[in-house]
Residue frames as qw, qx, qy, qz and C-alpha x, y, z in Angstrom:
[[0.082, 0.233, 0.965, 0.090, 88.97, -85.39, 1.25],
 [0.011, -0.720, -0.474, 0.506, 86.38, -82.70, 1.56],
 [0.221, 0.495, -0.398, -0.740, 87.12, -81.13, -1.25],
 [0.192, 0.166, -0.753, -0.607, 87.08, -83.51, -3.36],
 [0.068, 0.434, 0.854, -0.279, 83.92, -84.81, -2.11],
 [0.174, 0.715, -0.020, -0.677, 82.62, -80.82, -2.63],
 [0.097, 0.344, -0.752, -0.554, 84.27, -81.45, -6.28],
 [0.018, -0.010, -0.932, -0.361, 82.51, -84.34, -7.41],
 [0.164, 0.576, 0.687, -0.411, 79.38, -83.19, -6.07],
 [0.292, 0.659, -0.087, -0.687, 79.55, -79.74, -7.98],
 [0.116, 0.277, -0.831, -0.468, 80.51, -81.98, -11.14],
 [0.132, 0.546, 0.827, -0.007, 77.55, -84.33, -10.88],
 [0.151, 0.727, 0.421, -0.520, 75.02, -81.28, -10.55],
 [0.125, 0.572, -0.359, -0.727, 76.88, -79.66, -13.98],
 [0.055, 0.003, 0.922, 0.383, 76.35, -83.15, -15.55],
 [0.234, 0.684, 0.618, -0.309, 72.58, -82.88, -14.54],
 [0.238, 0.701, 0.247, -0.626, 72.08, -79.80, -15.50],
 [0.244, 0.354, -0.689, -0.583, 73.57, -80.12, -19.18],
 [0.166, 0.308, 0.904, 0.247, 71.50, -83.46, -19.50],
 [0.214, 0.780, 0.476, -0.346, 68.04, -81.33, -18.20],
 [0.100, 0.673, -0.275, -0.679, 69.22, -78.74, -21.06],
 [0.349, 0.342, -0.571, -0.659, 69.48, -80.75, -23.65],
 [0.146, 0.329, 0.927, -0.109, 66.53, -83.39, -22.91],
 [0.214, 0.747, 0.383, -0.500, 64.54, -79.91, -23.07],
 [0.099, 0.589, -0.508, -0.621, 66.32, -79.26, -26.18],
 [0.032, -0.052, 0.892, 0.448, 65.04, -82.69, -27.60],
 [0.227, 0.579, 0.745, -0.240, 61.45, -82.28, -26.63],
 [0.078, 0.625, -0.243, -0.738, 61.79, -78.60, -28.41],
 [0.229, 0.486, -0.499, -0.680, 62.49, -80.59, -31.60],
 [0.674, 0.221, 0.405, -0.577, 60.07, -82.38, -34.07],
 [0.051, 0.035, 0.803, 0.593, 59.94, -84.97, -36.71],
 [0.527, 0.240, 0.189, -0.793, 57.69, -84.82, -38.87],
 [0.829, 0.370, 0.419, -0.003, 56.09, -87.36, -41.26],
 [0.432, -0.101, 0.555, 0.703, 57.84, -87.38, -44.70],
 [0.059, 0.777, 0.601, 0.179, 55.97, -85.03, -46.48],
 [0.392, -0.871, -0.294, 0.001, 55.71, -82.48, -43.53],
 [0.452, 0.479, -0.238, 0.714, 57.97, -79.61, -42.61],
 [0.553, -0.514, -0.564, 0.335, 59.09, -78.71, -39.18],
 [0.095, 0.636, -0.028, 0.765, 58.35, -75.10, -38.56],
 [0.064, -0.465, 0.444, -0.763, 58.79, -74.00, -34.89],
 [0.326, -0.001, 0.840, -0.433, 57.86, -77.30, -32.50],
 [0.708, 0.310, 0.517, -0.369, 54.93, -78.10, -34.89],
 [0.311, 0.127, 0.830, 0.445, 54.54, -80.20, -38.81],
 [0.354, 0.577, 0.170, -0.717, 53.19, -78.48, -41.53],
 [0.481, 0.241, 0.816, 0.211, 51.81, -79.99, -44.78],
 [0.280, 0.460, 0.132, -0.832, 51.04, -78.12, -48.10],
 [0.578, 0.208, 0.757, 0.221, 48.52, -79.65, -50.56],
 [0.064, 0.298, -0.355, -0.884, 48.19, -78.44, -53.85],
 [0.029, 0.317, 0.830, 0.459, 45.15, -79.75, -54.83],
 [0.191, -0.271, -0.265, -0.905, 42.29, -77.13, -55.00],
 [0.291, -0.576, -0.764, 0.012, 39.47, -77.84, -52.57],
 [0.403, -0.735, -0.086, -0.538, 36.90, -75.47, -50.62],
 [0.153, -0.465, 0.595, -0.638, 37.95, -74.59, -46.86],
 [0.721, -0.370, 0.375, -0.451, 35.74, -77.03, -45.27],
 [0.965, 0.206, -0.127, 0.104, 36.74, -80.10, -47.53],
 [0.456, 0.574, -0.456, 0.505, 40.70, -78.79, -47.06],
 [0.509, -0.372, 0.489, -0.602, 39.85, -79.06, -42.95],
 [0.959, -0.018, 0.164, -0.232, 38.46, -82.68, -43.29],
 [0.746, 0.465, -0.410, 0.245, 42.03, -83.32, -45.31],
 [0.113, 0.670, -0.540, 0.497, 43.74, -82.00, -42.71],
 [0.578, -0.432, 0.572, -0.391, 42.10, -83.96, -39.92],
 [0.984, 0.154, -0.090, 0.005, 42.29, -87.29, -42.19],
 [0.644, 0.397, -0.410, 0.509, 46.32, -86.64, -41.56],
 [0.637, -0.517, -0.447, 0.355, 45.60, -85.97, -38.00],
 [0.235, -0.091, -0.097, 0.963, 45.73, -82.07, -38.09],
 [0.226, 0.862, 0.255, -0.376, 43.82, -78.52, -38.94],
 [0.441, 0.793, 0.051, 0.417, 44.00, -76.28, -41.58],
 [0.582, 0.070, -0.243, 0.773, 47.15, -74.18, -40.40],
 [0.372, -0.894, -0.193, 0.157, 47.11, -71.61, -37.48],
 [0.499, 0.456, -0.209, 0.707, 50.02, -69.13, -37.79],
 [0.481, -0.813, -0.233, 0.232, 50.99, -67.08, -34.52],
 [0.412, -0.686, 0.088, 0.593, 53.83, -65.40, -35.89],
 [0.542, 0.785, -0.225, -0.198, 55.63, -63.76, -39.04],
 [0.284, -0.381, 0.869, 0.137, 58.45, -66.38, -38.67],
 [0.413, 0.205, 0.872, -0.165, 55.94, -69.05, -39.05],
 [0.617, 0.662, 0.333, -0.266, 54.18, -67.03, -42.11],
 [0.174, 0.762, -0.561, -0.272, 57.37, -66.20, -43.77],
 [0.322, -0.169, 0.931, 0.006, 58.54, -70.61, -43.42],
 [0.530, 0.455, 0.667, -0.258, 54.90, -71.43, -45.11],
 [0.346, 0.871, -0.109, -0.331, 55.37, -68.77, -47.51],
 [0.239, -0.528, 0.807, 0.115, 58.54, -70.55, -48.23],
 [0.445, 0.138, 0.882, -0.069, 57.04, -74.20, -48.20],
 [0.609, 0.576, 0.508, -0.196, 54.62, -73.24, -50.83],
 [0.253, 0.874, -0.317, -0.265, 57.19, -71.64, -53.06],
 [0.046, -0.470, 0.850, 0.233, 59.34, -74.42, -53.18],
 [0.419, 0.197, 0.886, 0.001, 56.64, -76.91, -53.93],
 [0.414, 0.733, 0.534, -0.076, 55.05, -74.61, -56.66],
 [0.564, 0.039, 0.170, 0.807, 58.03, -72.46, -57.74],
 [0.163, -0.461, -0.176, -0.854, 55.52, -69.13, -56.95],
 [0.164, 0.051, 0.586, -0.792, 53.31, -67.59, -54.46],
 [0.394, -0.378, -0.700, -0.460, 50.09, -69.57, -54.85],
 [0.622, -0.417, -0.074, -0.658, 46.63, -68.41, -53.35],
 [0.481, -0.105, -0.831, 0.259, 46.16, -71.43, -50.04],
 [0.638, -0.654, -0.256, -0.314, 43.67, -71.88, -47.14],
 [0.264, 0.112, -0.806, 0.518, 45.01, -71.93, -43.56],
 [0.216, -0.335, -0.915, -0.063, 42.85, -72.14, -40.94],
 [0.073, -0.359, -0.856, 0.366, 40.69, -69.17, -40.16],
 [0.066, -0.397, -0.801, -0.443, 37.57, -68.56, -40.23],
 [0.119, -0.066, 0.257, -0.957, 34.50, -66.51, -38.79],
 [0.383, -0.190, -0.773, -0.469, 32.46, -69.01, -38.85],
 [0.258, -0.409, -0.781, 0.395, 30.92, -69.15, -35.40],
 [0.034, -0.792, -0.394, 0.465, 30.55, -65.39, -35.38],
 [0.515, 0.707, 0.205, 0.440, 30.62, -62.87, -37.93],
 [0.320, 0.736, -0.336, 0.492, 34.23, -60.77, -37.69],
 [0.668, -0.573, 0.462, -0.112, 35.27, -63.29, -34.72],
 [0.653, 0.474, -0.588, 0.057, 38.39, -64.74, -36.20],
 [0.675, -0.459, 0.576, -0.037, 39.73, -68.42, -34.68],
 [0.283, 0.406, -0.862, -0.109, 41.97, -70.91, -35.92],
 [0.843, -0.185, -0.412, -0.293, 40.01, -74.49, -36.66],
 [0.572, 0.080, -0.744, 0.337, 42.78, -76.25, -34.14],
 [0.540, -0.785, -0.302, -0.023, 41.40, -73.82, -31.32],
 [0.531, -0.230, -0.154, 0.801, 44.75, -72.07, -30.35],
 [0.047, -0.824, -0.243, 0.510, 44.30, -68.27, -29.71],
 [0.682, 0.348, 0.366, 0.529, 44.48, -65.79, -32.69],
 [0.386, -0.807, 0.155, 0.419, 46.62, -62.69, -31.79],
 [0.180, -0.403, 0.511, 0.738, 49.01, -62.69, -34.97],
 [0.540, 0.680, 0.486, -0.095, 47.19, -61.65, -38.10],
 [0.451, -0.130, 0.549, 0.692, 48.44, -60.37, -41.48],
 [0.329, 0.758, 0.551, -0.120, 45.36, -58.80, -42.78],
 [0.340, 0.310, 0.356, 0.814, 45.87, -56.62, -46.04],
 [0.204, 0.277, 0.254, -0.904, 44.60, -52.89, -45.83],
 [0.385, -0.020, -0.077, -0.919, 41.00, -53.22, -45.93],
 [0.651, -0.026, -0.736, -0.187, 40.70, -56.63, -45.05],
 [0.151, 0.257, 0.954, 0.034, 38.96, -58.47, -43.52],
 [0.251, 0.203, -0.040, -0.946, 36.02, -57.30, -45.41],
 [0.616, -0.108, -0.425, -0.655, 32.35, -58.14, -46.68],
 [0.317, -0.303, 0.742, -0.507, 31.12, -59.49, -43.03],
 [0.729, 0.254, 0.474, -0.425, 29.04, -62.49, -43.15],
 [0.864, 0.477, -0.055, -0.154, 29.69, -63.50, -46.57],
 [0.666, 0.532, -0.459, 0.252, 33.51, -64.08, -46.95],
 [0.679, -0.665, 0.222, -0.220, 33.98, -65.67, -43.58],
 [0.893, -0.237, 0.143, 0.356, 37.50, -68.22, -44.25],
 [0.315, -0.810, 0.384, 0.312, 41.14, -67.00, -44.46],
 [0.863, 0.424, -0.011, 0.274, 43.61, -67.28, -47.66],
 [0.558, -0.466, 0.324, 0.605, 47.49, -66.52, -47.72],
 [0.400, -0.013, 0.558, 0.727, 49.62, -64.91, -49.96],
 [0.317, 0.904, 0.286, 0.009, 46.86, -62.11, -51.36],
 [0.183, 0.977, 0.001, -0.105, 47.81, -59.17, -53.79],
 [0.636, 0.621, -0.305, 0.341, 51.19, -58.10, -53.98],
 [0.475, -0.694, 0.153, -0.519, 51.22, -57.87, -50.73],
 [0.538, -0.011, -0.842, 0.036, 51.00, -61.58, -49.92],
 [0.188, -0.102, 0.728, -0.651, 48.97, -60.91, -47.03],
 [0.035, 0.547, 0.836, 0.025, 45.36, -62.36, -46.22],
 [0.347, 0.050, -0.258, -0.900, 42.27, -61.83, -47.11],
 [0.500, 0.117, 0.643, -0.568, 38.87, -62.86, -46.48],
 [0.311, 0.214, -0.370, -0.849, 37.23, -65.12, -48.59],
 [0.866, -0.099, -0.117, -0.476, 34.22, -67.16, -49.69],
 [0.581, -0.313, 0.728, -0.185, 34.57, -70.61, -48.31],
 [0.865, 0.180, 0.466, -0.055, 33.54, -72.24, -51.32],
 [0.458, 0.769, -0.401, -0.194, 36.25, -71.12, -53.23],
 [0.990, 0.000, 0.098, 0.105, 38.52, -74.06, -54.40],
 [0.023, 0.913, -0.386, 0.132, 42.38, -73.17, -53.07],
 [0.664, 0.004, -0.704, 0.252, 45.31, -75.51, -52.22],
 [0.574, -0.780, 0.029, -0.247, 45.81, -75.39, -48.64],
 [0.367, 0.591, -0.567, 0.441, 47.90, -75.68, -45.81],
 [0.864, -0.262, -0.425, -0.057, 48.04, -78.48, -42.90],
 [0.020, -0.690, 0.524, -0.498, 49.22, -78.45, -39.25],
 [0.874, -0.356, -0.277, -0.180, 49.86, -80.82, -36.87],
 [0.502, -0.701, 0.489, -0.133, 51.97, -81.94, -33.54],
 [0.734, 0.335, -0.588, -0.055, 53.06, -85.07, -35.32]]
């Protein structure tokens, strides 16, 4: 009787533990709006219409986001992706940072820390004047610093 008491205990506790696994496995994953692609726990949005970095930041927070923070080359490679299939090429696009508080202090508009960077050789360059972040420079496709009032699609993030 003791055993099987022992038994059905150890059996509960496996059932736990598979639910806790895959409860943490549904919080993990994200819907996003229709529209919006799920790229590693967060919803990313790319418009093609042309606008300057601060107007493409005001788009983003009308849809409840930022211009896009990247943190990894997964996450720039997926985007890189996302803007190819919706334009059938590597088009020029804002994401979100900038040096605007301080000149060659790079942050991401949402405020997460910015530790992965992609910067072409010799870039980030002309301090003080070319102070917001594009994707997908040169042949390269890495960034590059430019003016802010240039008029680029962009690229949207959000927790949805």
């Amino acid at each position: 009787m003791k055993t099987l008491a022992v038994f059905a205990l150890v059996c509960a506790m496996m059932a736990l533990v598979r639910a806790a696994v895959k409860s943490h496995v549904v919080k993990r994953s994200v819907r996003c709006s229709r529209g919006w692609t799920s790229i590693n726990g967060r919803c990313f949005y790319f418009n093609p219409r042309p606008m300057r970095w601060a107007e493409a930041e005001r788009n983003c927070h009308s849809m409840r986001g930022h211009l896009a923070s990247v943190h990894n080359v997964m996450e720039l490679h997926e985007i890189q992706k996302m803007i190819m299939t919706a334009t059938h090429r590597m088009k020029l696009a804002w994401i979100g940072g900038s040096d605007a508080h301080e000149v060659n202090v790079w942050s991401w508009s949402d405020g997460t820390p910015f530790h992965y960077k992609d910067w072409c050789n010799g870039e980030p360059n002309n301090p003080g004047r070319q102070r917001c972040v594009q994707i997908n420079y040169s042949v390269e496709k890495c960034w590059d610093n430019e003016f802010c009032s240039t008029e680029l699609p962009s690229i949207c993030v959000n927790r949805s």
